[in-house]
Biopython code that builds the backbone (N, CA, C, O; Angstrom):
import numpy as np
from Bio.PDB.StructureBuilder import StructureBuilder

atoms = [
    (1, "UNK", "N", (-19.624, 3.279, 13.892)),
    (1, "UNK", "CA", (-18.808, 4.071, 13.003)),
    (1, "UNK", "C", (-19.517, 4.157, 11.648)),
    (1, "UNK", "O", (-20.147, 3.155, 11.312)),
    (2, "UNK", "N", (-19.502, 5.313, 10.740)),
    (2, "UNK", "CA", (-19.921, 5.171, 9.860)),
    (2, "UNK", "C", (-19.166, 5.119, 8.563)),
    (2, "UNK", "O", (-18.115, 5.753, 8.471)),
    (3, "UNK", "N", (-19.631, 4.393, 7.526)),
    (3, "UNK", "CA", (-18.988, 3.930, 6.525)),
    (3, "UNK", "C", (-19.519, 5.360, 5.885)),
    (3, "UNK", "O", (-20.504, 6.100, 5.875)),
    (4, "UNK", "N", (-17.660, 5.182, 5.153)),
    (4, "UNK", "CA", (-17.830, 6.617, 3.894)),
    (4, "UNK", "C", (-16.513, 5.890, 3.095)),
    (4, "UNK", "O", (-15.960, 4.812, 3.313)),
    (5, "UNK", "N", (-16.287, 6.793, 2.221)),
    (5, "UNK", "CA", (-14.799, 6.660, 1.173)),
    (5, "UNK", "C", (-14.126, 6.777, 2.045)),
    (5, "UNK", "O", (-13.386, 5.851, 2.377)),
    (6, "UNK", "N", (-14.149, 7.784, 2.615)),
    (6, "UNK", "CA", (-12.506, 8.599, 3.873)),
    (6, "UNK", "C", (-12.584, 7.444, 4.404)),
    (6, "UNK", "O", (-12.266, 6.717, 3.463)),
    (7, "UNK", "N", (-12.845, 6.614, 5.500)),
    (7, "UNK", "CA", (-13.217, 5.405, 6.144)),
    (7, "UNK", "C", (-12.493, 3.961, 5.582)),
    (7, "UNK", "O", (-11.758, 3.177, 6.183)),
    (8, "UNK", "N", (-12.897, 3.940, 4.478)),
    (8, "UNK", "CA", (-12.461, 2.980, 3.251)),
    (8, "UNK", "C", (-11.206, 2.969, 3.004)),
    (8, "UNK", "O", (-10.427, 2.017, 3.048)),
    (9, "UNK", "N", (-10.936, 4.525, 2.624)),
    (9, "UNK", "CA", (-9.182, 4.819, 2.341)),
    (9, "UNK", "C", (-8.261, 4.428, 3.748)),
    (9, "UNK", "O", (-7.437, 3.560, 4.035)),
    (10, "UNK", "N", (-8.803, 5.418, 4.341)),
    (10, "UNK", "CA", (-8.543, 4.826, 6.311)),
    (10, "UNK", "C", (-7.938, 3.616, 6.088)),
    (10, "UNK", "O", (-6.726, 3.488, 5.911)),
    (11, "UNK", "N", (-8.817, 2.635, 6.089)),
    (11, "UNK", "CA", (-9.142, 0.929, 6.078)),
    (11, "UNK", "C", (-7.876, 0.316, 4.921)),
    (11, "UNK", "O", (-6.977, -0.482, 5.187)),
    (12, "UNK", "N", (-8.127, 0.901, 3.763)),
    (12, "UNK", "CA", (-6.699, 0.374, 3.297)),
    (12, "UNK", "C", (-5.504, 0.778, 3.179)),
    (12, "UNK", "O", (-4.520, 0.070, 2.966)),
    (13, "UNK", "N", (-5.536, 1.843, 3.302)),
    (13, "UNK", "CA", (-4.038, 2.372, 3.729)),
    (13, "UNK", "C", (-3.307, 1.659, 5.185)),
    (13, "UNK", "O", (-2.252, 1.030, 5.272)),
    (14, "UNK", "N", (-4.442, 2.075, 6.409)),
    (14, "UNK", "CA", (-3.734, 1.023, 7.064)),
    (14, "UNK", "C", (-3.746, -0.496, 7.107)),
    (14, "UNK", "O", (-3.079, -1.047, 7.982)),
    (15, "UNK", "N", (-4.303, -1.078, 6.415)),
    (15, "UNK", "CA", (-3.683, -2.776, 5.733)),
    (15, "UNK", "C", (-2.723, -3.170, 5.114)),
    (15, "UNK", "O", (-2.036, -4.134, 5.452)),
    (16, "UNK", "N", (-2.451, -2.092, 3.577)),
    (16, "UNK", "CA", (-1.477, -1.710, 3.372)),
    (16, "UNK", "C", (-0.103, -1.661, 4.079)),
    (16, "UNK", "O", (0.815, -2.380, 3.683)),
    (17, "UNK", "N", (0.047, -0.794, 5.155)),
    (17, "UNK", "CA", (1.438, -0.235, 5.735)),
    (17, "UNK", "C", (1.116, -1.916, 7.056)),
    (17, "UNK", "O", (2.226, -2.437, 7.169)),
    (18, "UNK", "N", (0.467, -2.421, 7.588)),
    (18, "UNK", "CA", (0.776, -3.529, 8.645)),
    (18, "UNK", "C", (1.042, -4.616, 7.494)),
    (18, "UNK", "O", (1.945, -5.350, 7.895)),
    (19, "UNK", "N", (0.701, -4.916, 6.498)),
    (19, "UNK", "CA", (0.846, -6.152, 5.276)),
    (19, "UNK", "C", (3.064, -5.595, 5.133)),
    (19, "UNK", "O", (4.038, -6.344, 5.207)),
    (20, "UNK", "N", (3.025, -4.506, 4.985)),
    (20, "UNK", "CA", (4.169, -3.940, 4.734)),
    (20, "UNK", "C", (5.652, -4.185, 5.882)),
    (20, "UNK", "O", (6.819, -4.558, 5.759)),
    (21, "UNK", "N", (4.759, -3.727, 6.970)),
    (21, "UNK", "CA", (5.782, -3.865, 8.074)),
    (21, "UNK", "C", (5.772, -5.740, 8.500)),
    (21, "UNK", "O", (6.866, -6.182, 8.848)),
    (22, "UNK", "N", (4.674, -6.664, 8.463)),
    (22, "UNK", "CA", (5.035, -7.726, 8.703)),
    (22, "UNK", "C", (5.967, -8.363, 7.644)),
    (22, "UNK", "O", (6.672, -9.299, 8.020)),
    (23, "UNK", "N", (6.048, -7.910, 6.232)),
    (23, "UNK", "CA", (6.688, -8.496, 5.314)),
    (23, "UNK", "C", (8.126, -8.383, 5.350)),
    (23, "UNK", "O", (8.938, -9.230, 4.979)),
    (24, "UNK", "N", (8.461, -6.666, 6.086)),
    (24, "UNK", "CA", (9.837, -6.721, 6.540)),
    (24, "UNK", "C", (10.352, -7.438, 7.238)),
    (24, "UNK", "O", (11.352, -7.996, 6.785)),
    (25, "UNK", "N", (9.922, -7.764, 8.661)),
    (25, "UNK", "CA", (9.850, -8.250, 9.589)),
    (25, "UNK", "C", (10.082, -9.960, 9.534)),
    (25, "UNK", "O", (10.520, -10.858, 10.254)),
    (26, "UNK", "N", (9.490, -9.774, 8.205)),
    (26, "UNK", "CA", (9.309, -11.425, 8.043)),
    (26, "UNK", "C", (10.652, -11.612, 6.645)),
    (26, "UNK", "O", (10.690, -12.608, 5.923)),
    (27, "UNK", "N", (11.596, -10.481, 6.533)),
    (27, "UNK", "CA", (11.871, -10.533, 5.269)),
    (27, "UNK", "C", (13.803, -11.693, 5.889)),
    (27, "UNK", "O", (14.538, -12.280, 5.096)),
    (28, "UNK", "N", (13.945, -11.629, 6.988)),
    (28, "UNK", "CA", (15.114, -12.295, 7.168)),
    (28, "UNK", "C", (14.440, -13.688, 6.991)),
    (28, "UNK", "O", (15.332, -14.467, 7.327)),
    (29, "UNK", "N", (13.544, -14.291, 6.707)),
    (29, "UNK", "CA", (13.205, -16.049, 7.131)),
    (29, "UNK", "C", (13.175, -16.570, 5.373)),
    (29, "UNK", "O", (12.295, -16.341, 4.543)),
    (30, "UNK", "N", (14.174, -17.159, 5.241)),
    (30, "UNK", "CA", (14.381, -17.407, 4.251)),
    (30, "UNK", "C", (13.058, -18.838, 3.278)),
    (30, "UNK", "O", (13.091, -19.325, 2.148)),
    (31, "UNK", "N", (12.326, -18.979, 4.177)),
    (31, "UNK", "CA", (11.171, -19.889, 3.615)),
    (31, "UNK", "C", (10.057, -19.222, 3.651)),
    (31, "UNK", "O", (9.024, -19.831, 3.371)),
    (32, "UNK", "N", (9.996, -17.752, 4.020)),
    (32, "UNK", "CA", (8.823, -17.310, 3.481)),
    (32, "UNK", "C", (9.324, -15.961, 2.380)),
    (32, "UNK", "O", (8.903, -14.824, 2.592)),
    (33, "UNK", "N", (10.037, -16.193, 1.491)),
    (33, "UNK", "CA", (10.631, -15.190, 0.759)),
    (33, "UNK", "C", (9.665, -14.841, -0.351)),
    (33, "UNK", "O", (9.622, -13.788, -0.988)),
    (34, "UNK", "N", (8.774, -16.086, -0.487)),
    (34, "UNK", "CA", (7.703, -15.780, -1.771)),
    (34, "UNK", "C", (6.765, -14.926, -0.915)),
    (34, "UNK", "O", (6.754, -13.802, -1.417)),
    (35, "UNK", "N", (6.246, -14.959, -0.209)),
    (35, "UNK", "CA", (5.373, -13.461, 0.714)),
    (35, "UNK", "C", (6.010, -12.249, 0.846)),
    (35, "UNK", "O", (5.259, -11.294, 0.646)),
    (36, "UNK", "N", (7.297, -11.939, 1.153)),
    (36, "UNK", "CA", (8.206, -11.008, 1.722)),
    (36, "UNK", "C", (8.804, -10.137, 0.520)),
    (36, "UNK", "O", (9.357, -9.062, 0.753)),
    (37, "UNK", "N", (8.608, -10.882, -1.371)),
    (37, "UNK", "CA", (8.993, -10.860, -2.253)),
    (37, "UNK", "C", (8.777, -9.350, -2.928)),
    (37, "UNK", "O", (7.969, -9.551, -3.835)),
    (38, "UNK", "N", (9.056, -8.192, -2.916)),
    (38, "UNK", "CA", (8.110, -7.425, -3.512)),
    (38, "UNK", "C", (8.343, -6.265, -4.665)),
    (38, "UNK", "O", (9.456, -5.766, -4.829)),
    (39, "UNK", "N", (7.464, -5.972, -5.265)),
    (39, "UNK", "CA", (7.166, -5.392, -6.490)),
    (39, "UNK", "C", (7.608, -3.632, -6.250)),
    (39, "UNK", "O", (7.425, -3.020, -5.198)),
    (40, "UNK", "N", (8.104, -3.166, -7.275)),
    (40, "UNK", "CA", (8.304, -0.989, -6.677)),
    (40, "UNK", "C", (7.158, -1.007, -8.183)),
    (40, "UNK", "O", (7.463, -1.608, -9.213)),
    (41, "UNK", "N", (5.633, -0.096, -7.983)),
    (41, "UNK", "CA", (5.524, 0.593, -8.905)),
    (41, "UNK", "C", (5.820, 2.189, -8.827)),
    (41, "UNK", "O", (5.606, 2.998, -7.924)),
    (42, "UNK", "N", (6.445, 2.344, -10.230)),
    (42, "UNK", "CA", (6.808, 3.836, -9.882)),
    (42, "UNK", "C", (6.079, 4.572, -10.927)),
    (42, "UNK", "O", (6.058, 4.223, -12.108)),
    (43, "UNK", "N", (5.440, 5.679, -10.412)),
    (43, "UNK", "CA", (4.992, 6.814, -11.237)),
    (43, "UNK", "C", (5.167, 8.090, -11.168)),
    (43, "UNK", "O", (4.739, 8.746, -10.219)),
    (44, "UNK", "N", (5.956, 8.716, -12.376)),
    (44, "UNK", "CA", (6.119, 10.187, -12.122)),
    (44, "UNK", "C", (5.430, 11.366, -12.908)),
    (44, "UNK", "O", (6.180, 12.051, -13.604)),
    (45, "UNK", "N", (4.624, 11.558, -12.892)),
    (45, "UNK", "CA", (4.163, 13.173, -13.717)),
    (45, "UNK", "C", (4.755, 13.876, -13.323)),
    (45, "UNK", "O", (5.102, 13.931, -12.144)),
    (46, "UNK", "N", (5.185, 14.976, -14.596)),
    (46, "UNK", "CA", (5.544, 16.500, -14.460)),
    (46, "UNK", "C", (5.196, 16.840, -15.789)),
    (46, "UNK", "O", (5.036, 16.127, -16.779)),
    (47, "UNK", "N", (5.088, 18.362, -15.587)),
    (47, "UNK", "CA", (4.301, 18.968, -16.789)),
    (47, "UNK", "C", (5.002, 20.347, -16.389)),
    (47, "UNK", "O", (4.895, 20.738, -15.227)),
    (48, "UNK", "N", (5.778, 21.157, -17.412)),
    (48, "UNK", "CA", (6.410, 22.329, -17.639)),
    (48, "UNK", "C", (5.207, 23.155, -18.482)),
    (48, "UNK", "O", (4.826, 22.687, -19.555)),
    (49, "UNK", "N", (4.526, 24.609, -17.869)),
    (49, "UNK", "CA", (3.601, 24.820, -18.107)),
    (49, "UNK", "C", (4.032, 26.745, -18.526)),
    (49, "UNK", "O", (3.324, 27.649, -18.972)),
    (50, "UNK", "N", (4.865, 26.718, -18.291)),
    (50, "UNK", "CA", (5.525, 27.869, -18.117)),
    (50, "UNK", "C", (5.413, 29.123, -17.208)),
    (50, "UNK", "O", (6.175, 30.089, -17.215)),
    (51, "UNK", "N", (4.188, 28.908, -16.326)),
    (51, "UNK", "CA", (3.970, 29.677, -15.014)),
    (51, "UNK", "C", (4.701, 28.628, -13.771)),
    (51, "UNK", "O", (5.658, 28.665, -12.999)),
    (52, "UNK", "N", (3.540, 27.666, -14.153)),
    (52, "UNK", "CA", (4.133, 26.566, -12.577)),
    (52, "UNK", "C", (4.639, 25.347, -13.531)),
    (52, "UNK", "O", (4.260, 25.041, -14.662)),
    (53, "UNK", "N", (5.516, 24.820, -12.785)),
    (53, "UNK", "CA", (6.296, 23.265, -12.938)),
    (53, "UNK", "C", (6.055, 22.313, -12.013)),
    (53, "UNK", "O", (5.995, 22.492, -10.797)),
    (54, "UNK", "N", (5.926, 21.359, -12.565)),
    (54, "UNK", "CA", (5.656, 20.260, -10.815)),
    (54, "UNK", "C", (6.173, 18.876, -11.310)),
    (54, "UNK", "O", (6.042, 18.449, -12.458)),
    (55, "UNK", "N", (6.693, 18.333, -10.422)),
    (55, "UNK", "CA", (7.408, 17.345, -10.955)),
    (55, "UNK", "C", (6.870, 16.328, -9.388)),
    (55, "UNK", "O", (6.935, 16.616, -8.193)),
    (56, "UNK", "N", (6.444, 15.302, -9.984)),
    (56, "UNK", "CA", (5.343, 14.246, -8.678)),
    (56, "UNK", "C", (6.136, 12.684, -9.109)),
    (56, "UNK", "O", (6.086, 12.019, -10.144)),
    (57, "UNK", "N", (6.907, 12.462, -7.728)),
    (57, "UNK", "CA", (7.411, 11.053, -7.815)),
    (57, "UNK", "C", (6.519, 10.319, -7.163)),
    (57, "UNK", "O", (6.210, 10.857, -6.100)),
    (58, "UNK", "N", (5.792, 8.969, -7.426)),
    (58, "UNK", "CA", (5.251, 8.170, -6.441)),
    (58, "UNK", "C", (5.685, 7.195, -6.755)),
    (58, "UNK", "O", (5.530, 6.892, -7.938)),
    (59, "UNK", "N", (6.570, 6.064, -5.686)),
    (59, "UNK", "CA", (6.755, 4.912, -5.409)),
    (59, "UNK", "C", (5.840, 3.339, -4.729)),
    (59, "UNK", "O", (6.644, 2.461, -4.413)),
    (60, "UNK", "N", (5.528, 3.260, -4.682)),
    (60, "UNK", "CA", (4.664, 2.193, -4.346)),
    (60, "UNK", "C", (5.014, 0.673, -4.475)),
    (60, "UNK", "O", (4.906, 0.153, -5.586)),
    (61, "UNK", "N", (5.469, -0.142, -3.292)),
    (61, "UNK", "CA", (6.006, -1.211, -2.933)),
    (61, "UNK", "C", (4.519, -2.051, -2.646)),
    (61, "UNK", "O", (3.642, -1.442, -2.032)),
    (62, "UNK", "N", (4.272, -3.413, -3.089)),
    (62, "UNK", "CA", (3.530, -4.397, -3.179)),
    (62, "UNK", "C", (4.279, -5.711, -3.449)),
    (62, "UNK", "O", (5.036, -6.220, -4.275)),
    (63, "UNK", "N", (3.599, -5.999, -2.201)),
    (63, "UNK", "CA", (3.979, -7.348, -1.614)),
    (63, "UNK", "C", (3.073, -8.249, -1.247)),
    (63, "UNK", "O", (1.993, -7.815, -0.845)),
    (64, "UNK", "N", (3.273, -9.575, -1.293)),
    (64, "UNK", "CA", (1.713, -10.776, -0.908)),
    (64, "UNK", "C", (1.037, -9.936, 0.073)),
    (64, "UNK", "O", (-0.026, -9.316, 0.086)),
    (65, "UNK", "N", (2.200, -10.152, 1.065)),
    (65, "UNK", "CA", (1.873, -9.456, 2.968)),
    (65, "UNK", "C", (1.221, -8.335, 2.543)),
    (65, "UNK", "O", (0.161, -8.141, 3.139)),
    (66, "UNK", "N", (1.613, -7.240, 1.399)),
    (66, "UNK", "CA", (0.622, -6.076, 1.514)),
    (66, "UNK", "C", (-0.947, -6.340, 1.078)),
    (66, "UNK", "O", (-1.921, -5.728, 1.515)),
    (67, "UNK", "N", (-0.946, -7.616, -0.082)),
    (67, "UNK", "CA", (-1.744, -7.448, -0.136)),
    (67, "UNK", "C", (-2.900, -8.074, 0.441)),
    (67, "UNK", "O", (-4.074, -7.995, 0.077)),
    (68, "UNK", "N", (-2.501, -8.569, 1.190)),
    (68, "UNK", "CA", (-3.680, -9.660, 2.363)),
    (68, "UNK", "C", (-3.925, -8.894, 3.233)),
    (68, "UNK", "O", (-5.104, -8.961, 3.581)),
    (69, "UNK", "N", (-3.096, -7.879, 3.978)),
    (69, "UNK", "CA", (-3.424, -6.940, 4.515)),
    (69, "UNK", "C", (-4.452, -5.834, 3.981)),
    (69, "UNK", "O", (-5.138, -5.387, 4.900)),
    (70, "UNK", "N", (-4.737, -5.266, 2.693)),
    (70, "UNK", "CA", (-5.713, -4.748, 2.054)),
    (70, "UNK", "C", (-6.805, -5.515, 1.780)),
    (70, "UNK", "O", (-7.937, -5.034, 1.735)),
    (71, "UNK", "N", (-6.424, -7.345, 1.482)),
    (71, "UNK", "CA", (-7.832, -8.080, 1.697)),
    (71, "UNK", "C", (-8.322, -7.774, 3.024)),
    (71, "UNK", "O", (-9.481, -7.362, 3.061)),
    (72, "UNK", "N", (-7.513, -7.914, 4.462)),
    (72, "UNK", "CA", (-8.016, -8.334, 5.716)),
    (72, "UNK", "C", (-8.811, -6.802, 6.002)),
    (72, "UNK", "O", (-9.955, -6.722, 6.448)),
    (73, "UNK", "N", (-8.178, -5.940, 5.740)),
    (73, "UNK", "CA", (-8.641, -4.347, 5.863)),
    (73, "UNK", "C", (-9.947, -4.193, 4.932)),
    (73, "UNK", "O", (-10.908, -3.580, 5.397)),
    (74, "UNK", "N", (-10.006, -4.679, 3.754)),
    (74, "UNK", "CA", (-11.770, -4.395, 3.128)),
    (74, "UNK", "C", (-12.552, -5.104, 4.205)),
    (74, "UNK", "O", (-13.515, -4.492, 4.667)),
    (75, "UNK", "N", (-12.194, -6.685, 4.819)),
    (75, "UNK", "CA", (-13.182, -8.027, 5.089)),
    (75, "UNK", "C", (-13.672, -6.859, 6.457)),
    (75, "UNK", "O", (-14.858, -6.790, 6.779)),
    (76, "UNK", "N", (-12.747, -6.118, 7.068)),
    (76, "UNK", "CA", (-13.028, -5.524, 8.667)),
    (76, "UNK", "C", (-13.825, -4.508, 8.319)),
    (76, "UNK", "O", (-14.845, -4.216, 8.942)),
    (77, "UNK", "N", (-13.375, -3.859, 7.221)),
    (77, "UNK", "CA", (-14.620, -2.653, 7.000)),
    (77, "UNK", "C", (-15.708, -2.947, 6.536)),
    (77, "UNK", "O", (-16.596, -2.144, 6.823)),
    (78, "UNK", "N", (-16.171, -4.307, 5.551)),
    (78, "UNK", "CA", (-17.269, -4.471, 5.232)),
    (78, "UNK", "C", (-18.340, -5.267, 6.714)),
    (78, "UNK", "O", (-19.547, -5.507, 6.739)),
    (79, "UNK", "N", (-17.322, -5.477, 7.731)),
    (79, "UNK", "CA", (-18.076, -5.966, 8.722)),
    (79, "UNK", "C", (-18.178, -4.622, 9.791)),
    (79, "UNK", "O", (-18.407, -4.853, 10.978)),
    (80, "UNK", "N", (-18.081, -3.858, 9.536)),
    (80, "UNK", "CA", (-18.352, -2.286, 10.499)),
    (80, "UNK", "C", (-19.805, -2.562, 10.322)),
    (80, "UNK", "O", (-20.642, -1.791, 10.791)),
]
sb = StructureBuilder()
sb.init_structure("model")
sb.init_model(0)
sb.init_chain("A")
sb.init_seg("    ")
for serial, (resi, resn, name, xyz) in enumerate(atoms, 1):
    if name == "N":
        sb.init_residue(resn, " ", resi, " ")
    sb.init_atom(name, np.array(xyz, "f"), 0.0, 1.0, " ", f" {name:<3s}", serial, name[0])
structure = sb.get_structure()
């Protein structure tokens, strides 16, 4: 396979979303609540321009689990 950016993004996005779904998964066990624990960053641009308007919500949830999953997802792509 060859390494590129697209590849990379690939690689952490899906670490990301499995770090995500085990943290749910793991979110009823009340002794691992410091992993399962997680952060919303939110960012919104909009800009009234007077032709076009756009108004851009992004949410973004981070969690331990997500982010070991984005460690484990670089360690697999730097070993491609």
């Amino acid at each position: 396979m060859k390494k590129n950016a697209g590849t990379l993004i690939l690689f952490l996005l899906l670490g990301w979303l499995l770090g995500t779904w085990v943290s749910t998964l793991l979110e009823p066990v009340t002794m691992l609540s410091f992993l399962t624990k997680s952060t919303t960053i939110d960012w919104s641009p909009s800009a009234n321009l007077n032709i076009i308007r756009y108004n851009i919500d992004l949410h973004l949830k981070m969690s331990l689990l997500s982010l070991i999953g984005v460690i484990v997802s670089i360690w697999l792509y730097r070993k491609l």
